[in-house]
N, C-alpha and C positions, 0 to 999 in steps of 0.2 A: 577184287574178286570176292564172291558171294562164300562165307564160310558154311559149310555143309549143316542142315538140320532138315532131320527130318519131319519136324513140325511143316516145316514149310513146302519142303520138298522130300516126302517120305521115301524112304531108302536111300538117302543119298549120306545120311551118317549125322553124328552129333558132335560137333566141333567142339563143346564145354567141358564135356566129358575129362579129356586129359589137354584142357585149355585153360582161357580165365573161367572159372564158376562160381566164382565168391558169392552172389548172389541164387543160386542155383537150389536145387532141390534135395536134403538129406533123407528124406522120407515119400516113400508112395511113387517113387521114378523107377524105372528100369534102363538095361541096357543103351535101351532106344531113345530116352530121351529122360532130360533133371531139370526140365522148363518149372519153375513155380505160377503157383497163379498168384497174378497181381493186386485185388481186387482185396479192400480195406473190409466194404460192406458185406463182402459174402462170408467173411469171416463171421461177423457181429450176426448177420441171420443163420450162418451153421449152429452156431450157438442156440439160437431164437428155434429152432426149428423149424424153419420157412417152407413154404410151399410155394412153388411157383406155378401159374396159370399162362395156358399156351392158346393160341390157337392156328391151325392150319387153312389152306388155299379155299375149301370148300365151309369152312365155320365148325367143324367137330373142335372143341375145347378139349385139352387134356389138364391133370391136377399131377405135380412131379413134386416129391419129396426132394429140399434144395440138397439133402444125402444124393440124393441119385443122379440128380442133376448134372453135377459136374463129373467127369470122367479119368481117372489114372489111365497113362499112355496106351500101354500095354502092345500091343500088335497095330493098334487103330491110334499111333500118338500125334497122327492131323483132327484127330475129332477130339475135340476138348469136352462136348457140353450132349446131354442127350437129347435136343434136338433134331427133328426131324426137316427134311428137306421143305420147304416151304412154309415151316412153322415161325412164329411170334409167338415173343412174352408179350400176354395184356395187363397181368399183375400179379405181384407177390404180395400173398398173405402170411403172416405173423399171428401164430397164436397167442392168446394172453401168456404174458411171460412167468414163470413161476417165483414165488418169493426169495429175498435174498439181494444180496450189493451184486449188481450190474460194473462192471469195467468194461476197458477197453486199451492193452497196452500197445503203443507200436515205438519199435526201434529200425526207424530208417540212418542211412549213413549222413542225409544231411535234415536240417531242422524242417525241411517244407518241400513239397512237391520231389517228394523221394517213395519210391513202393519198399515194402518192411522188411529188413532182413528177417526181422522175427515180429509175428503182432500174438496176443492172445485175447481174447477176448471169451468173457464167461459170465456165469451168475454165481454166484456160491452161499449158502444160508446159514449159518453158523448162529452158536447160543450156547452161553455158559463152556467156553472155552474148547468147544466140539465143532468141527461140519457137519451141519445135517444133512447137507445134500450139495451138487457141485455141475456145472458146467462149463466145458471149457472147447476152444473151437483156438486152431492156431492157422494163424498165415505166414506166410515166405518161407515154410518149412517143406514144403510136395506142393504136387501140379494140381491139388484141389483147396479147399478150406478141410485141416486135417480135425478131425474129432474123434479119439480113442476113450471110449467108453469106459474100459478096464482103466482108466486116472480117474474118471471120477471114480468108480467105485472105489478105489485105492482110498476115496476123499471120504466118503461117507461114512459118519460116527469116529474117523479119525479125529484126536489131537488137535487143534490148529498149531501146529509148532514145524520147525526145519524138520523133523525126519517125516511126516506125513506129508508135505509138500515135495522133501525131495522123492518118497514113494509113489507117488503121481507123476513126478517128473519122469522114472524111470519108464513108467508104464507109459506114458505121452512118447518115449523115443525110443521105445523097442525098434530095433533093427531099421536106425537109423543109419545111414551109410555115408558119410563125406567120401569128398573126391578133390581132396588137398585144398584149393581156393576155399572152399567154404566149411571148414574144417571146425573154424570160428561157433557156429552155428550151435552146433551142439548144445556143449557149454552154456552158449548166451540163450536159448530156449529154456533152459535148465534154470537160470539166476533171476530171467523176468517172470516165468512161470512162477518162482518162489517168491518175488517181491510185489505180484500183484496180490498171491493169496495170502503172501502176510497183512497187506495194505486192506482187504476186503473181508479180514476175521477179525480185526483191528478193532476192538472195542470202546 
């Protein structure tokens, strides 16, 4: 038997919720649904600050902020993407990236062809034992690629050391919410968030 989501079949309930979730969403879900998005790259371009290029049935082009692009459940949690009926992507643009160590962390459960319990990916600029500036974009934590602004700012002109990291971390998981299976999560957001941006201020 087909376990109830309402991804699939909306109104019919979310089986994860008080089921297995280990893999599931702490942050950006609602009642209705704790689906994560899977996707390694949207993370790496949330960060980038991607644009996506669309176009529809009759040839009008639209230009989507990859911010806006993807969608939190909310009322609508069978629509993932803002996407219009008869619309394509023809291409995502990447604006030049800003200075600073580029990363890219993921922690899947096995070594290969596993989606991330937690990924982060950022840019971060640092000099003379300060961040000058910071971006950070996380995967397998909510139903979109999550990016909270208020961490980086947390980052910027901060220290590079454990308490300005874990001040970002905080700010990265405001009113994150487990649901027992994926409880894990939290924490381990909180240890790789802190081990990349030691690794990437790392002189």
């Amino acid at each position: 038997m087909t376990k109830p989501c309402n991804k699939r079949v909306p109104g019919s309930g979310c089986a994860v919720l008080a089921g297995f979730n280990r893999i599931h969403a702490v942050l950006g879900g609602s009642d209705q649904c704790i689906a994560t998005h899977p996707s390694d790259m949207a993370v790496a371009m949330r960060a980038l600050d991607a644009r996506v290029e669309t176009v529809n049935p009759v040839g009008e082009t639209r230009v989507i902020a990859i911010a806006d692009f993807y969608r939190l459940p909310g009322d609508t949690r069978n629509i993932e993407t803002d996407l219009r009926t008869g619309e394509i992507i023809t291409s995502v643009m990447l604006p030049p990236a800003p200075p600073g160590v580029q990363f890219y962390r993921k922690v899947p459960d096995h070594a290969s062809y596993a989606f991330a319990l937690v990924s982060v990916a950022g840019i971060v600029q640092s000099a003379g034992g300060r961040i000058r500036s910071a971006r950070l974009a996380f995967g397998g934590l909510a139903p979109k690629p999550w990016r909270v602004t208020q961490a980086e700012g947390a980052l910027a002109g901060a220290p590079a050391r454990a308490g300005g990291f874990d001040a970002a971390a905080t700010e990265a998981l405001n009113g994150a919410r487990s649901h027992g299976g994926n409880d894990f999560k939290i924490p381990l957001a909180r240890r790789t968030l802190h081990a990349v941006l030691a690794e990437a201020t790392r002189a």
